[in-house]
LUMDREN-24984 format. One record per residue (C-alpha): z, y, x. Coordinates in nm, 3 decimals. Example, Ala and Ser with C-alpha at 12.3 -4.5 7.8 and 13.67 -1.06 7.14 Angstrom:
[[0.780; -0.450; 1.230]],
[[0.714; -0.106; 1.367]],
END
This chain:
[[-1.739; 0.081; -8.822]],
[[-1.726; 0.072; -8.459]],
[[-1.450; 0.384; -8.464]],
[[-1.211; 0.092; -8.692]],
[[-1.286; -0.174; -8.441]],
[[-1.156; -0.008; -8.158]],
[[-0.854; 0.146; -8.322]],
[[-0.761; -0.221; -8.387]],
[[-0.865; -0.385; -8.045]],
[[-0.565; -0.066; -7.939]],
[[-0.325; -0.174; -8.182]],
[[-0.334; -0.530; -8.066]],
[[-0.303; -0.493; -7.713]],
[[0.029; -0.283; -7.765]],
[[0.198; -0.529; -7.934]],
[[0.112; -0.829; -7.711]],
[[0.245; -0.570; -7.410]],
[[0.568; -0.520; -7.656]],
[[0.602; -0.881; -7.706]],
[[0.609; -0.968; -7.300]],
[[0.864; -0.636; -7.279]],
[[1.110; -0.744; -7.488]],
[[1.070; -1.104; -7.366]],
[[1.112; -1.010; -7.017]],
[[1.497; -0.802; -7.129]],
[[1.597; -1.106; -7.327]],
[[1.541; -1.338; -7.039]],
[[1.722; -1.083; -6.817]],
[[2.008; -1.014; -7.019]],
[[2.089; -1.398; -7.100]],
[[2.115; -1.465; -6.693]],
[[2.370; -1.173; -6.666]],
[[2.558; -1.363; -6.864]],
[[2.557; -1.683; -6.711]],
[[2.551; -1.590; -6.344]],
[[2.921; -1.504; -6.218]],
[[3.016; -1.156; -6.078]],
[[2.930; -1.092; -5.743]],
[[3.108; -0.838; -5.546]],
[[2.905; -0.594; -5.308]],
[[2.841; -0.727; -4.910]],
[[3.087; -0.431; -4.736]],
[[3.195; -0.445; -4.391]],
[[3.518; -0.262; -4.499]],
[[3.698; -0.451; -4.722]],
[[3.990; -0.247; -4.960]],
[[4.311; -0.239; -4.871]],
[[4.421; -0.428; -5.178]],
[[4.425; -0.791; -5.234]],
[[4.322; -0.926; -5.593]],
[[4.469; -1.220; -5.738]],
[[4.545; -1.353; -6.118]],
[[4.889; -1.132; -6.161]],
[[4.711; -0.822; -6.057]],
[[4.646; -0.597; -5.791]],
[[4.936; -0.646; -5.474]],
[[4.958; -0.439; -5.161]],
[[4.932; -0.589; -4.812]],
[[5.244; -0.611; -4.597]],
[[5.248; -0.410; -4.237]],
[[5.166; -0.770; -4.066]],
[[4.872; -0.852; -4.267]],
[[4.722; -0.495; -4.151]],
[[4.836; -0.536; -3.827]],
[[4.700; -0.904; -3.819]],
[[4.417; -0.852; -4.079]],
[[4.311; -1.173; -4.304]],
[[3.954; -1.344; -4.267]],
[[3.748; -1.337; -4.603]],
[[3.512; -1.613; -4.574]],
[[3.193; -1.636; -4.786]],
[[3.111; -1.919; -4.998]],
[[3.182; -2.230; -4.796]],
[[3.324; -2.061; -4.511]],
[[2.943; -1.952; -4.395]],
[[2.824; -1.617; -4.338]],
[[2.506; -1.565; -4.509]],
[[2.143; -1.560; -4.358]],
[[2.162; -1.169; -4.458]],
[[2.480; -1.127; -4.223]],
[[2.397; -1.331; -3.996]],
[[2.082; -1.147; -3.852]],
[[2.275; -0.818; -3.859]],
[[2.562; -0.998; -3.655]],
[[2.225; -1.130; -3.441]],
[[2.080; -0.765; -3.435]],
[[2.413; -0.588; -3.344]],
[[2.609; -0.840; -3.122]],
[[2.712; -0.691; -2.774]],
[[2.594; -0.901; -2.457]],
[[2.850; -1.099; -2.282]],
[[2.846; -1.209; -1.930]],
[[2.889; -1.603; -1.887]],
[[2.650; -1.869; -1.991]],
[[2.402; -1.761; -2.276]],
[[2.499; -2.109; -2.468]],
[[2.863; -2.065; -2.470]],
[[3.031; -2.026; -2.798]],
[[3.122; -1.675; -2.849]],
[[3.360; -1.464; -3.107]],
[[3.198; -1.199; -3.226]],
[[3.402; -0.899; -3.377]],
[[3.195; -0.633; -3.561]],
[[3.469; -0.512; -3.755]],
[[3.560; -0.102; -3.720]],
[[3.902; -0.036; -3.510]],
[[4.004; 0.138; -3.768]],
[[3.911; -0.056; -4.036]],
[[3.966; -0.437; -3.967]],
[[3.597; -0.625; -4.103]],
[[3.434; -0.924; -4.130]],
[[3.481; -1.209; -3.822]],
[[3.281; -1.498; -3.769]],
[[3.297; -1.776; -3.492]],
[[2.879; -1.870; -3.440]],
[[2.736; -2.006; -3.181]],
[[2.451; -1.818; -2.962]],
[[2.131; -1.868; -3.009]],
[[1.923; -2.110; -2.715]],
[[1.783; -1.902; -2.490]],
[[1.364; -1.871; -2.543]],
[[1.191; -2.024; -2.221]],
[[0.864; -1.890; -2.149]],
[[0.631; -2.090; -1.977]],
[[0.520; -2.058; -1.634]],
[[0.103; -1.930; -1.700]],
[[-0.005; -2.071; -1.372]],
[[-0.261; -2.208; -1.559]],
[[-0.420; -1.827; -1.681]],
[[-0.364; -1.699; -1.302]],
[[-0.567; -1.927; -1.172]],
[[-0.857; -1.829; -1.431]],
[[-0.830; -1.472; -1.326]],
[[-0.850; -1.535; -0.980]],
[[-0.471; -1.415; -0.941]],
[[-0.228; -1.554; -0.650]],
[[0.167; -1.553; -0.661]],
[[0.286; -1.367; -0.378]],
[[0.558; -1.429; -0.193]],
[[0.810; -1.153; -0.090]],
[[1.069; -1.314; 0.086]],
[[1.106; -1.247; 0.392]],
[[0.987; -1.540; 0.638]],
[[0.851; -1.518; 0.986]],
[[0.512; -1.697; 1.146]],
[[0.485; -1.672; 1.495]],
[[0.753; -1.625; 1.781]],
[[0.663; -1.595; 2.142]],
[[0.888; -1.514; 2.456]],
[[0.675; -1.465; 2.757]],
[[0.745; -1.367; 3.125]],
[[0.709; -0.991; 3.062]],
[[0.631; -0.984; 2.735]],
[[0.796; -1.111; 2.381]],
[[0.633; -1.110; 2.027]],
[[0.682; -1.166; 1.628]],
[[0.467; -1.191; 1.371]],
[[0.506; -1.221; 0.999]],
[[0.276; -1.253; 0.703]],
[[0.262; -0.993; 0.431]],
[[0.166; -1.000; 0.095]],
[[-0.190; -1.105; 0.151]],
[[-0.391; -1.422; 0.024]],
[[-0.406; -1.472; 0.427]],
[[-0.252; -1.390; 0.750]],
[[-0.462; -1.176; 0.975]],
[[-0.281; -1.039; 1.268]],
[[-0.338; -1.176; 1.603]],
[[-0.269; -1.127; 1.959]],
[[-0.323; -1.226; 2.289]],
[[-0.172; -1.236; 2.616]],
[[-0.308; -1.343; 2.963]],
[[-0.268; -1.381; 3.344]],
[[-0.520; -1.354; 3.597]],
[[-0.551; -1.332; 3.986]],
[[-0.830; -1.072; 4.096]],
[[-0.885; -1.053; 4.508]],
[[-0.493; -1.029; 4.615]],
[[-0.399; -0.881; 4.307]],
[[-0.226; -1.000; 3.973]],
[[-0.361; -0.864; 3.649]],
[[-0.183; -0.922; 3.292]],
[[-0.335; -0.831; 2.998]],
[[-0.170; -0.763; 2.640]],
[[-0.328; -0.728; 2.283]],
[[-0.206; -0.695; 1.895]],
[[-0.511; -0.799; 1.679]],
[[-0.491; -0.667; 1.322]],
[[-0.811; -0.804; 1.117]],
[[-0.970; -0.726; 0.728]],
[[-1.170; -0.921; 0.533]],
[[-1.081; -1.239; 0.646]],
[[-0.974; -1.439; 0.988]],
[[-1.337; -1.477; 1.142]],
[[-1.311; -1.144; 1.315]],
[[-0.943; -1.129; 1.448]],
[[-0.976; -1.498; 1.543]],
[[-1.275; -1.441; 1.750]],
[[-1.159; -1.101; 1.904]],
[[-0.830; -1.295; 1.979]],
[[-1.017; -1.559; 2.176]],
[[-1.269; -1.370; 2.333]],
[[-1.196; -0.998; 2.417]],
[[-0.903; -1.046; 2.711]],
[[-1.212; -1.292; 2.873]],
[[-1.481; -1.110; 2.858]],
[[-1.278; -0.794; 2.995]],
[[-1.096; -0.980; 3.300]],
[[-1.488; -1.178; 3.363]],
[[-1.610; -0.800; 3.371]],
[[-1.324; -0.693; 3.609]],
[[-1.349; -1.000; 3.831]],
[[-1.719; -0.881; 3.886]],
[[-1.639; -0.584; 4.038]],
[[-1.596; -0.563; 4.417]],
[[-1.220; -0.402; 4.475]],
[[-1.397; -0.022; 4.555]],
[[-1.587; -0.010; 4.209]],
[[-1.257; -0.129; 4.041]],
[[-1.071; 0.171; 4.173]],
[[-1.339; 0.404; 3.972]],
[[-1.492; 0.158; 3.725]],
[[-1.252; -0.006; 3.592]],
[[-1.200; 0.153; 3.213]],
[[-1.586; 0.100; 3.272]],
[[-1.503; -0.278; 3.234]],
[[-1.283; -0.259; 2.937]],
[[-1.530; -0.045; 2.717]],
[[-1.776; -0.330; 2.880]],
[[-1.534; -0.574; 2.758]],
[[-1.507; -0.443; 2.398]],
[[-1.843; -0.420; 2.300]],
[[-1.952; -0.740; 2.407]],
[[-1.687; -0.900; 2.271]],
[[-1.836; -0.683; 1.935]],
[[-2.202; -0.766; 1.972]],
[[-2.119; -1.142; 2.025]],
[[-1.944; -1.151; 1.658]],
[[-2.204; -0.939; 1.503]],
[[-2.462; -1.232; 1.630]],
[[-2.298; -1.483; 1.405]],
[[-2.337; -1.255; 1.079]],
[[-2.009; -1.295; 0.931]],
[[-1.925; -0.965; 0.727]],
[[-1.515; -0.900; 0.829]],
[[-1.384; -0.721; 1.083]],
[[-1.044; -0.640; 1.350]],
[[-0.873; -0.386; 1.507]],
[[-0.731; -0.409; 1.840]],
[[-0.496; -0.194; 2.101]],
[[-0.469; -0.373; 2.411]],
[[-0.280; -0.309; 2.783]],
[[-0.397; -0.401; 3.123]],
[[-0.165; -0.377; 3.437]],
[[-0.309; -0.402; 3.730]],
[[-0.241; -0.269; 4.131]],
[[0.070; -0.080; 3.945]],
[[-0.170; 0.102; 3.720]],
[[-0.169; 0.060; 3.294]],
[[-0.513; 0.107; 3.090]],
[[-0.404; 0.096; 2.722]],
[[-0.738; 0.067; 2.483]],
[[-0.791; 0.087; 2.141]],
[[-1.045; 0.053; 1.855]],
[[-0.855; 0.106; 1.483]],
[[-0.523; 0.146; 1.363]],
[[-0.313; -0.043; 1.630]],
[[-0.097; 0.130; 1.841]],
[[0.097; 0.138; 2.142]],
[[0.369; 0.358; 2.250]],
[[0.561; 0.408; 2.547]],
[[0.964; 0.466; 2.661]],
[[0.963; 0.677; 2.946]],
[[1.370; 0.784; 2.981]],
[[1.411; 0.729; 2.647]],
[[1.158; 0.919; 2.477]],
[[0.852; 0.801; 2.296]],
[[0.476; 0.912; 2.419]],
[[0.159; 0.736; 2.189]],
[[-0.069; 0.612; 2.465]],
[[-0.307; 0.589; 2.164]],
[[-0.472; 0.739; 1.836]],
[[-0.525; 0.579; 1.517]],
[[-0.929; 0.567; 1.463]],
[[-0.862; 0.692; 1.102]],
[[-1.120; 0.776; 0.804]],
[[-0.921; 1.088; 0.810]],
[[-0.942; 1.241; 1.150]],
[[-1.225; 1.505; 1.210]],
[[-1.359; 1.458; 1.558]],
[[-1.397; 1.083; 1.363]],
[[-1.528; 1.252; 1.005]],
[[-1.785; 1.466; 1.180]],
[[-1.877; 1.150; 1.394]],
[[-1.984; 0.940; 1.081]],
[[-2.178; 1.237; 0.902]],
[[-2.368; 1.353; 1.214]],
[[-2.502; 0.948; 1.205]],
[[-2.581; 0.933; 0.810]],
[[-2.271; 0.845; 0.639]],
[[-2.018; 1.012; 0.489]],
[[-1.668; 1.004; 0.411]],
[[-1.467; 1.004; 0.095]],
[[-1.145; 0.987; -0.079]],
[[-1.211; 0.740; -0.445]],
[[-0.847; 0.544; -0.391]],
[[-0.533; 0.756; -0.395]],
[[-0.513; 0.954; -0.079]],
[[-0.687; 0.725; 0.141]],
[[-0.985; 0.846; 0.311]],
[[-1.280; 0.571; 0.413]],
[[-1.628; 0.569; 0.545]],
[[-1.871; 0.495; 0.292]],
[[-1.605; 0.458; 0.029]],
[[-1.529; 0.139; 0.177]],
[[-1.289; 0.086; 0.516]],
[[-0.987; 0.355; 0.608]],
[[-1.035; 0.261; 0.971]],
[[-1.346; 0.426; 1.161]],
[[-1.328; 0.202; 1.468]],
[[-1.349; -0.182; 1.441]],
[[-1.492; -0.513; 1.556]],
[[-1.741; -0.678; 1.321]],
[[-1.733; -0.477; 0.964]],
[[-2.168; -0.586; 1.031]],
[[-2.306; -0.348; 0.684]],
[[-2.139; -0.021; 0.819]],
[[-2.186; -0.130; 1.212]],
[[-2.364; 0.179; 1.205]],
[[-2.082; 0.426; 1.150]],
[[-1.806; 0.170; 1.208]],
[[-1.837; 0.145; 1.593]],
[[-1.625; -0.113; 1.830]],
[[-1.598; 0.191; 2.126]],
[[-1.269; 0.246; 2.245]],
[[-1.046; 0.511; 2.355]],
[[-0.898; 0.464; 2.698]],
[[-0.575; 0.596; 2.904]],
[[-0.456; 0.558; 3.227]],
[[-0.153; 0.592; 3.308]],
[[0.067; 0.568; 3.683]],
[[0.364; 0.277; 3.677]],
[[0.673; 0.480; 3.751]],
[[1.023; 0.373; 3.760]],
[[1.038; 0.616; 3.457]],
[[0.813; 0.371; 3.240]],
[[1.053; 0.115; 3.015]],
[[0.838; -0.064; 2.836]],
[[0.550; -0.038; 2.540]],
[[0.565; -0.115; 2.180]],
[[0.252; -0.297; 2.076]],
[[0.211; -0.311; 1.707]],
[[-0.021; -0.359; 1.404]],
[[-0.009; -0.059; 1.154]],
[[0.216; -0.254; 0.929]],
[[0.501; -0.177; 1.163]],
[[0.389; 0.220; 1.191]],
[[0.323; 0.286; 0.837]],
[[0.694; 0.253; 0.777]],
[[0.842; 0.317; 1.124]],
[[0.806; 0.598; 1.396]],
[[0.741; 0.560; 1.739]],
[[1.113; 0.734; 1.826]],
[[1.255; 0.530; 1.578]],
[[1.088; 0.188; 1.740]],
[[1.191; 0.311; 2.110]],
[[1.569; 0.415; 1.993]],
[[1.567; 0.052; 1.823]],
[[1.489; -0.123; 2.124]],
[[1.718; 0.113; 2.339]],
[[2.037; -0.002; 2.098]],
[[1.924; -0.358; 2.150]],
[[1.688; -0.514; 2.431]],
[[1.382; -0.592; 2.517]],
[[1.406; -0.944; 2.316]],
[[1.242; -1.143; 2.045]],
[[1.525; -1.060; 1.837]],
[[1.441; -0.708; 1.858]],
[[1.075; -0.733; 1.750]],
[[1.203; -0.934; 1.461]],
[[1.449; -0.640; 1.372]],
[[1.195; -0.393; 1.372]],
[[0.971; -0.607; 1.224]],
[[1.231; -0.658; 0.951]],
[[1.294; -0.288; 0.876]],
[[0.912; -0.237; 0.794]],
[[0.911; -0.501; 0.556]],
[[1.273; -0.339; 0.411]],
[[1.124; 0.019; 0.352]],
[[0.797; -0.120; 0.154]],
[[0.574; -0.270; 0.375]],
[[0.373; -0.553; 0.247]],
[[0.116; -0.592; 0.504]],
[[0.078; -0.818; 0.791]],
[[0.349; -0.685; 1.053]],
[[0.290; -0.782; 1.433]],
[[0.561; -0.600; 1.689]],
[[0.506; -0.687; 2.124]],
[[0.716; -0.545; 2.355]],
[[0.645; -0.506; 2.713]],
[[0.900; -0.485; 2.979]],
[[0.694; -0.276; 3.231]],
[[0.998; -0.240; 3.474]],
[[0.890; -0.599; 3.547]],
[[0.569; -0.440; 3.679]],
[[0.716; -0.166; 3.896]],
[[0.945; -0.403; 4.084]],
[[0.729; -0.697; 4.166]],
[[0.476; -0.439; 4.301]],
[[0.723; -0.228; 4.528]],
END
């Protein structure tokens, strides 16, 4: 009984699936009949024109000046147009101009349609999402931020591509007994402005109130005595007021004839005697080893996380600084310091941040000047060529015309 059941519960369902079949060819064959032929889409169309008498050939001007088939209406359809959208070469002029498009072969003369291009999308400017991630538009153009001219002495400045500018410098005069002093210093600070601003303000005081204490017999032997003096002073007076950035500084002191260049970082100064260019100072780098074995006789260490860029406790590149108050204990304010005779030989110095020197060399910077002068123009220039070969840091450039020096003096 149940064996019957099923073999008719089969049955049924194949003829209800016939029924829909057949249905379904009727329906299909009764719009074939009703809908008009349509030829093929072909981008090549025969060489043949059709009309009611029959089948005619083309004359040589119609294949020399092929005829236009429109579509229906004189439209392309939304199939051919996104091909013609997809393929259609770029043209130079204004991206809303109308434009003929040809995509026919060269051989074979195809379809042409006149159309218009499309608007051009406009994205919006997502100032809004920068702001959330805590992102700010730099600015690469090339604009300058401070120009002085001095007696002896002439300087530029330009921000980089920081949130905030943080070179500095400072310049000063001073009368000690019966001589004249001038002091000269390129500031380059991290981490903010409170360090460079204070070094800026404070360190050329505190070393010329140091000198000016000295009776004219101790200055003759004490003198770089003074400066260090003057440096870490200057140091222990920021570290007082807790505030966690720091500075680098190179600075020059002329004085009875005689130049004391100093430095504590990555600032530099060179010097143009006949031409040719002498450092008067070394980078306090992560990477140098009388600096490396320094920091890991005192605790720390040294390492190299980011790129190729070595830094003391995986933190600062430079192993000399003002202020930098959580590694003050590896990070030291000490500086290096040359003297050096005033000669007639001695042109002038080139006092710069390391945004000039990580893209210029000190021959390069001298041979500059040379081809020029000692001018503002000229630390703009140099200045300029930094920021031309990649360098988005802060740039300071001072030059010193030393000559200036010699001659009042003799």
């Amino acid at each position: 009984m149940v064996y019957g059941v099923d073999v008719c519960y089969s049955i049924a369902s194949f003829l209800v699936q016939l029924f829909y079949a057949i249905k379904k060819s009727l329906m299909a064959l009764i719009c074939a009949q009703k809908s008009p032929s349509v030829l093929p889409l072909s981008w090549k169309r025969p060489a043949t024109d059709t009309s009611a008498n029959g089948s005619v050939k083309r004359a040589k001007d119609a294949l020399n000046n092929p005829k236009v088939y429109p579509l229906c209406d004189d439209e392309p359809s939304d199939n051919v147009k996104s091909i013609e959208e997809m393929t259609e070469p770029k043209k130079e002029g204004s991206e809303n101009d109308d434009a003929s498009v040809d995509l026919s072969d060269k051989k074979s003369p195809g379809l042409k349609v006149n159309k218009k291009r499309p608007t051009k999308l406009v994205i919006p400017d997502n100032s809004a999402g920068d702001a959330a991630f805590g992102e700010k538009k730099r600015d690469d153009s090339f604009g300058k931020v401070s120009e002085v001219e001095g007696d002896a002495f002439c300087l530029f400045s330009r921000k980089g591509g920081r949130h905030a500018m943080e070179d500095s410098y400072g310049a000063a005069n001073a009368t000690i007994g019966d001589s004249q002093l001038a002091f000269f210093g390129v500031y380059d600070g991290h981490g903010g402005r409170a360090a460079v601003d204070y070094v800026s303000d404070n360190l050329g005081k505190n070393i010329i109130s140091k000198i000016s204490q000295m009776e004219k017999r101790e200055r003759e032997n004490q003198l770089e005595m003074a400066i260090r003096a003057g440096y870490l002073t200057t140091d222990e007076e920021f570290i007082s007021q807790a505030v966690s950035s720091g500075a680098c500084a190179a600075t020059a002191l002329v004085l009875d004839r005689e130049l004391y260049v100093a430095n504590a970082g990555d600032c530099r100064i060179i010097i143009s005697q006949k031409g040719v260019a002498t450092a008067l100072t070394t980078d306090h780098c992560a990477s140098r080893e009388d600096e490396r074995a320094r920091i890991e006789n005192s605790g720390g260490f040294i390492s190299c996380s980011y790129g190729s860029v070595w830094r003391v406790q995986d933190s600062l590149a430079v192993s000399r600084a003002f202020g930098d108050i959580l590694l003050k204990k590896w990070v030291i304010s000490e500086p290096e310091i040359r003297k050096l005779q005033l000669t007639s030989d001695c042109g002038f110095l080139v006092m710069a941040s390391d945004g000039l020197w990580n893209k210029v060399s000190n021959q390069e910077a001298v041979d500059y000047v040379l081809q020029h002068d000692i001018s503002l123009k000229s630390c703009e220039e140099l200045a300029e060529l930094s920021w031309s070969r990649g360098s988005r840091d802060d740039i300071t450039v001072m030059l010193v015309d030393l000559q200036k020096f010699v001659k009042s003096d003799s």
